[in-house]
C-alpha positions as CSV (number, residue, x, y, z in Angstrom):
1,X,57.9,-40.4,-15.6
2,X,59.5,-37.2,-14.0
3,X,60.6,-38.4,-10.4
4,X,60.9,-35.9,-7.4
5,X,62.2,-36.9,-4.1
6,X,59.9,-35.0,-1.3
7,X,60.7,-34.8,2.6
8,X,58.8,-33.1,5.0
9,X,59.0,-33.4,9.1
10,X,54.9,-32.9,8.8
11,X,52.7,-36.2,7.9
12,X,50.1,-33.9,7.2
13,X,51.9,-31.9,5.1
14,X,54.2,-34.8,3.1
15,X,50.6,-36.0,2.3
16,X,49.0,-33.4,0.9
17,X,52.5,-32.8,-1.3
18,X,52.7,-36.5,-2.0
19,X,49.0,-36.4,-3.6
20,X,49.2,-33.0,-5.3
21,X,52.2,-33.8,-7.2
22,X,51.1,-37.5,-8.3
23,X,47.7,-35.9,-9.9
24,X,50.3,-33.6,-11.6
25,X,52.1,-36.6,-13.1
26,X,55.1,-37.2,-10.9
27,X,56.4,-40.3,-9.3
28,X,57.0,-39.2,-6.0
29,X,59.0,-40.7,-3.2
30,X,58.2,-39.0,0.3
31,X,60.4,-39.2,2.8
32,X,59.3,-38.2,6.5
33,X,62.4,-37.5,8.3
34,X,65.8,-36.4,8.1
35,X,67.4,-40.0,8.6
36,X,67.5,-41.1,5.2
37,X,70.7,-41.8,3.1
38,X,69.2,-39.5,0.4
39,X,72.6,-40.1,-1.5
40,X,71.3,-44.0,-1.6
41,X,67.9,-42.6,-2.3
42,X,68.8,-40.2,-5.2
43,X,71.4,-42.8,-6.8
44,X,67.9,-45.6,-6.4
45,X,65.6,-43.0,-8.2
46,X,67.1,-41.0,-9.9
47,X,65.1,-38.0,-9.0
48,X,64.6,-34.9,-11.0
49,X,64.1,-32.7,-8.1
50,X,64.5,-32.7,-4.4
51,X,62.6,-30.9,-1.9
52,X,63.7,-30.5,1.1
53,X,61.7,-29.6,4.8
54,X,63.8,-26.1,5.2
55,X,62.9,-26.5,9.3
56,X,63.6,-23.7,11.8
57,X,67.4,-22.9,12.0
58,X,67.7,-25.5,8.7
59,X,70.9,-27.2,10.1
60,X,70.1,-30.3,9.2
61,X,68.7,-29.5,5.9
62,X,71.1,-27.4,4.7
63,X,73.8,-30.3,5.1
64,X,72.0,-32.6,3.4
65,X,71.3,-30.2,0.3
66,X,75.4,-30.0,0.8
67,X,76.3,-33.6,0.8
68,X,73.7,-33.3,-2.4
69,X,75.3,-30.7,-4.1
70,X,78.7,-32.2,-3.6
71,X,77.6,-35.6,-5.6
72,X,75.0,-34.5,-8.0
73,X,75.8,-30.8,-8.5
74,X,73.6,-30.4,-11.1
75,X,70.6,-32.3,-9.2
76,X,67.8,-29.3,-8.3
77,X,67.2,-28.9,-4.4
78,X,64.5,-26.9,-3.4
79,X,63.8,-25.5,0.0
80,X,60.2,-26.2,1.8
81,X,59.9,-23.3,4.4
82,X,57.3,-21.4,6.4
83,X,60.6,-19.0,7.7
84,X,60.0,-15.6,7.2
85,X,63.3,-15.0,5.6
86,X,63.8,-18.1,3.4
87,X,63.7,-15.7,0.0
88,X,67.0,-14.7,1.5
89,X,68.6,-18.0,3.1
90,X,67.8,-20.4,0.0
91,X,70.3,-19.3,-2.2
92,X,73.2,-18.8,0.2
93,X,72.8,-22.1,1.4
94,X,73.2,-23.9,-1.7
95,X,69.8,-24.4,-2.8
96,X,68.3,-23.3,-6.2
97,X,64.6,-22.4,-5.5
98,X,62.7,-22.4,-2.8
99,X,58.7,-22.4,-1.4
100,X,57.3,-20.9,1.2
101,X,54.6,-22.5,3.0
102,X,51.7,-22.7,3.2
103,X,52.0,-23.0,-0.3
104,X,49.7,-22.2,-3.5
105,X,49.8,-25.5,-5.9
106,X,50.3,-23.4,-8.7
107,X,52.9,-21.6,-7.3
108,X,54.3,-25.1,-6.7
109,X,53.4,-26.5,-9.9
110,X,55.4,-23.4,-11.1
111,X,58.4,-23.6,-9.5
112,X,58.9,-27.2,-10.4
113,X,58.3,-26.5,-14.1
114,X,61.4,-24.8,-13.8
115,X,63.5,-28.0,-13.8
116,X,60.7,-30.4,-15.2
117,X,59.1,-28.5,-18.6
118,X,55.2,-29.1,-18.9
119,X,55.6,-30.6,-21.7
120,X,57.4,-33.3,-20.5
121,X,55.5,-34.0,-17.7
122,X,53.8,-37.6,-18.4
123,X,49.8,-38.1,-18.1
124,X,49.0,-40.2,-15.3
């Protein structure tokens, strides 16, 4: 089963992202906060995407998707933002897609395809 490790700062938010992608046919691992070893996490379940809580100036997240990027460089990180000019920051800051929120789920669904082909998406 495709795996995608999902933080978010917003309960609310992680939720409704936790539920859409498992009816999509993903194993998904939420994460709340920033205080996770997401190196110990990624290296535990083998994720094949990461999204990441892109939150106001996006210090924090952007040296996580770093320390990321520096072990799994190949590993997909994508940006969760509602900043106006995330179609701009995303990609200098080492990430390789990004979503703006709120967020369409087929826009999401999209996105994700990117890294994880329909095709081998499993039924849940």
């Amino acid at each position: 089963m495709e795996t995608i490790i999902v933080q978010d700062t917003d309960s609310a938010i992680l939720d409704v992202l936790t539920q859409a992608l498992t009816m999509e046919g993903f194993q998904v691992y939420p994460v709340l906060d920033y205080d996770q070893d997401f190196i110990a996490l990624i290296k535990e379940h083998r994720p094949h995407v990461v999204m990441l809580d892109y939150r106001l100036s996006g210090e924090i997240c952007i040296e996580i998707c770093h320390k990321i990027k520096s072990v799994y460089p190949h590993l997909p990180v994508v940006a969760l933002s509602c900043n106006y000019n995330i179609d701009k920051l995303y990609g200098e800051n080492g990430f390789d897609a990004y979503i703006r929120k709120p967020f369409d789920l087929d826009l999401l669904y999209s996105i994700l395809r990117r890294y994880i082909p329909e095709k081998q998406l499993s039924t849940p």
